[in-house]
C-alpha positions in Angstrom: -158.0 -212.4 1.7 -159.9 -210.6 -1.0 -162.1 -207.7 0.3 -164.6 -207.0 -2.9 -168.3 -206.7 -3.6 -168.2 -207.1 -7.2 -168.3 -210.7 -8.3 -166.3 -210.1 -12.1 -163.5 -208.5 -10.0 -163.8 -211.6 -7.2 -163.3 -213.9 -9.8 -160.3 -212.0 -11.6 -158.4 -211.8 -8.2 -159.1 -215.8 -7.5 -158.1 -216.8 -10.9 -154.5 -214.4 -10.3 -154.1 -216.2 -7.0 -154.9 -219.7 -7.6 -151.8 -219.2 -10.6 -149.4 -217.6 -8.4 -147.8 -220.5 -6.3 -146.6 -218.9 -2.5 -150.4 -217.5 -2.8 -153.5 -219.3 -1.1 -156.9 -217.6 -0.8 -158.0 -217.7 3.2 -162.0 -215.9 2.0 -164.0 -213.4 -0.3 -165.8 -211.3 1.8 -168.1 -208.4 0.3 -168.2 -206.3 3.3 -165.5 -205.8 5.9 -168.3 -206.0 8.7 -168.5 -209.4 8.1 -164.4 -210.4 8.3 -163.8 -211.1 12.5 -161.2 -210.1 13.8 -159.8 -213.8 14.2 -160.1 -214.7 10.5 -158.3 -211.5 9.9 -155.2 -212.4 12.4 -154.4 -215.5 9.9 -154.3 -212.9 6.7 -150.6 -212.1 5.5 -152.2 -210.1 2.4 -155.3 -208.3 1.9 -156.9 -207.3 -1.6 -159.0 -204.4 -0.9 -161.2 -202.7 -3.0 -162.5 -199.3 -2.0 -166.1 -198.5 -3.0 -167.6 -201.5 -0.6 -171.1 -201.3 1.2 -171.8 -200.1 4.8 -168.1 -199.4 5.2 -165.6 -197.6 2.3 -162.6 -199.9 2.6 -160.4 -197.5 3.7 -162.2 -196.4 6.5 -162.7 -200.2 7.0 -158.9 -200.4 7.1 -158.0 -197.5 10.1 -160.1 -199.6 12.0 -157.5 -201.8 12.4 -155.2 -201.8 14.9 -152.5 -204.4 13.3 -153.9 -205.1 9.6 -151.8 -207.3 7.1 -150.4 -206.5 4.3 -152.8 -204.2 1.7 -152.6 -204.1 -1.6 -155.7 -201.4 -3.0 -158.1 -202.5 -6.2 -160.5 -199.9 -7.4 -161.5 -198.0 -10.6 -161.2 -194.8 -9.2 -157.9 -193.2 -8.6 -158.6 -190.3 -6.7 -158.1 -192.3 -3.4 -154.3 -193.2 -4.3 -153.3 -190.5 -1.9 -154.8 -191.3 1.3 -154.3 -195.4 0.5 -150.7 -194.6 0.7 -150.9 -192.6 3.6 -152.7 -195.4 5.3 -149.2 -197.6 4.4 -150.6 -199.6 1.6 -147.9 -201.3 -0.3 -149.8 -201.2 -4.0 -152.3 -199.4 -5.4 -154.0 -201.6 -8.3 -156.5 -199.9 -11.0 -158.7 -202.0 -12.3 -158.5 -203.7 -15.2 -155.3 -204.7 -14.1 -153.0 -207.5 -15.8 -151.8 -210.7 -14.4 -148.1 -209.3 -14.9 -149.0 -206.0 -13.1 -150.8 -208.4 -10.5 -147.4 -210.5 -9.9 -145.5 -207.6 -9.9 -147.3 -206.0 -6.7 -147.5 -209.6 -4.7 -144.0 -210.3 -5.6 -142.5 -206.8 -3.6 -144.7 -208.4 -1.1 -142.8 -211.4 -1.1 -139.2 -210.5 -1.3 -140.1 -207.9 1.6 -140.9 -210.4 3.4 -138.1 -212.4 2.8 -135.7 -210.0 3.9 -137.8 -209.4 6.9 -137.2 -213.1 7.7 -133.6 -212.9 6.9 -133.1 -210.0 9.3 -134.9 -211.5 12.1 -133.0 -214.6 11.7 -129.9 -212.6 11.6 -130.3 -211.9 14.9 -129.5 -212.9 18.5 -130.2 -212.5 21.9 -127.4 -212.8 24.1 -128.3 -212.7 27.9 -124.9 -211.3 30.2 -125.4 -209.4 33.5 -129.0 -210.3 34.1 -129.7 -208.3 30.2 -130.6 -209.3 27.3 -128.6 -207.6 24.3 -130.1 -207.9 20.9 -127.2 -208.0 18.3 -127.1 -208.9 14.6 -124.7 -211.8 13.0 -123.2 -209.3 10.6 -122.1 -206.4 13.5 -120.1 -209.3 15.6 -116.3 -208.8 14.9 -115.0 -212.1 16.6 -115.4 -214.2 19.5 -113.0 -215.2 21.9 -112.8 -218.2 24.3 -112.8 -217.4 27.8 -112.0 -220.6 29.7 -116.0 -221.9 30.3 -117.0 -218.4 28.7 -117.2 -216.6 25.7 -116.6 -213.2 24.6 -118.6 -211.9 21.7 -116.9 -208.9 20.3 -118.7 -206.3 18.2 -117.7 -202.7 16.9 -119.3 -200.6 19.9 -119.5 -203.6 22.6 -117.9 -206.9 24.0 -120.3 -209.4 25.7 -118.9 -212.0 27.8 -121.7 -215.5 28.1 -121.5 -218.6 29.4 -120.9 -220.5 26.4 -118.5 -222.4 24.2 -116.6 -221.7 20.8 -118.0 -225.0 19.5 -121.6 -224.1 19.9 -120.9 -220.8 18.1 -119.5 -222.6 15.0 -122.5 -224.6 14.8 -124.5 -221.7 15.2 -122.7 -219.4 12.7 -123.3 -222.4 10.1 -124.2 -220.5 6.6 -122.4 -216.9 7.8 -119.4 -215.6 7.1 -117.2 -216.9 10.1 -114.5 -218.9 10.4 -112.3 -220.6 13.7 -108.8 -219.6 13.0 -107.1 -220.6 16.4 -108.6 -222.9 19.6 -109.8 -219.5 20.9 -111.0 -217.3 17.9 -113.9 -217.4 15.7 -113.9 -213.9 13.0 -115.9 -212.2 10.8 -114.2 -212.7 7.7 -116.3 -209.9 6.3 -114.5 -207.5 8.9 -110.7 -208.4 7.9 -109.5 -204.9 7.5 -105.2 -206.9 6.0 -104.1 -209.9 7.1 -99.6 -210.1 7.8 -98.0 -213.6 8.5 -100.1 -215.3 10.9 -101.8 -212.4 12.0 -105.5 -211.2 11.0 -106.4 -207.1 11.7 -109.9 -206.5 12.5 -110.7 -202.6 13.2 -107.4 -202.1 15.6 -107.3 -205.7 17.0 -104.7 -208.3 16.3 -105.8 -212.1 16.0 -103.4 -214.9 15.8 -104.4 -217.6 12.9 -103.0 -221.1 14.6 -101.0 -223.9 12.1 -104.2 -226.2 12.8 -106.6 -224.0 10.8 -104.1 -222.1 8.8 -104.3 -224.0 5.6 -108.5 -224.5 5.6 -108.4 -220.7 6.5 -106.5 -218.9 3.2 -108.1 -222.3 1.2 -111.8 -220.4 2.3 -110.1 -216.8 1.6 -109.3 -217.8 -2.2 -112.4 -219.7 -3.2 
């Protein structure tokens, strides 16, 4: 969404977003008085310029309880200070370049991505009547338990109702790896590895003949 009262600078931010492809103007708006607050929920990015009427932008923006993403646009850069402090990600002076442009929407993008990656590198695993939230990358192995499962992690073991089978197809495109009937493991966690035995922290884990081959095959590639 593009917050600006000055139809040159409209047009310059339109013309920079209809070029950049994972961009898609939601509405040009001269005054934030006029944006409701359920136009505003859909907005991932907001262009804001400063000197607006009725409302300076960034008063307009601590009105906001949960605002999106800000990147500033102004002439003036005397209000650099309290943009940042307000959490801004950019601060843009006009004229500003197309490259200088991509360059602030970009940090927007790959911080999102990694948002997205962290949040889908996480699980909630429900033991005991609780809810434990624990990241992929912190489990250490996982152990079958009869008609349960025990995820292991550095500070905690969690024991679920579960099976190893479901846990392979859900650690699909992680670093993980069966190495017996019972044992999934980090491969990322191998502290050495002796015989037919793999060391994680001060844990011993047998590697069976069945997956002993596709295991140190995976290792060297």
């Amino acid at each position: 969404m593009i917050l600006e009262d000055e139809s040159p600078a409209q047009d310059v931010l339109k013309g920079y977003i209809s070029k950049t492809p994972f961009l898609n103007c939601l509405g040009v708006y001269e005054s934030g008085l006029d944006i409701t607050q359920e136009k505003l929920e859909q907005v991932d990015l907001l262009f804001l310029d400063i000197q607006l009427p009725e409302l300076n932008g960034l008063s307009f923006l601590k009105t906001l309880n949960n605002p999106p993403v800000v990147i500033v646009t102004t002439a003036y850069p005397n209000y650099a200070i309290e943009a940042f402090e307000e959490a801004v990600v950019d601060y843009l002076l006009k004229p500003f370049s197309y490259e200088r442009f991509f360059k602030a929407v970009n940090r927007v993008r790959n911080n999102r991505k990694k948002q997205n990656r962290e949040a889908d590198n996480n699980l909630f695993l429900y033991a005991d009547k609780t809810l434990y939230n624990i990241s992929i990358e912190d489990i250490l192995f996982l152990k079958a338990e009869i008609d349960y499962v025990k995820v292991v992690t550095l500070k905690k073991s969690i024991l679920i109702l579960d099976s190893l089978r479901n846990w392979n197809e859900k650690l699909q495109g992680f670093s993980f790896m069966q190495v017996h009937r019972s044992y999934i493991i980090n491969i990322d966690k191998i502290s050495k590895i002796t015989g037919n035995q793999i060391f994680i922290e001060d844990m011993v884990i047998p590697i069976s003949k069945t997956y002993k081959e596709q295991f140190f095959s995976k290792l060297k590639s």
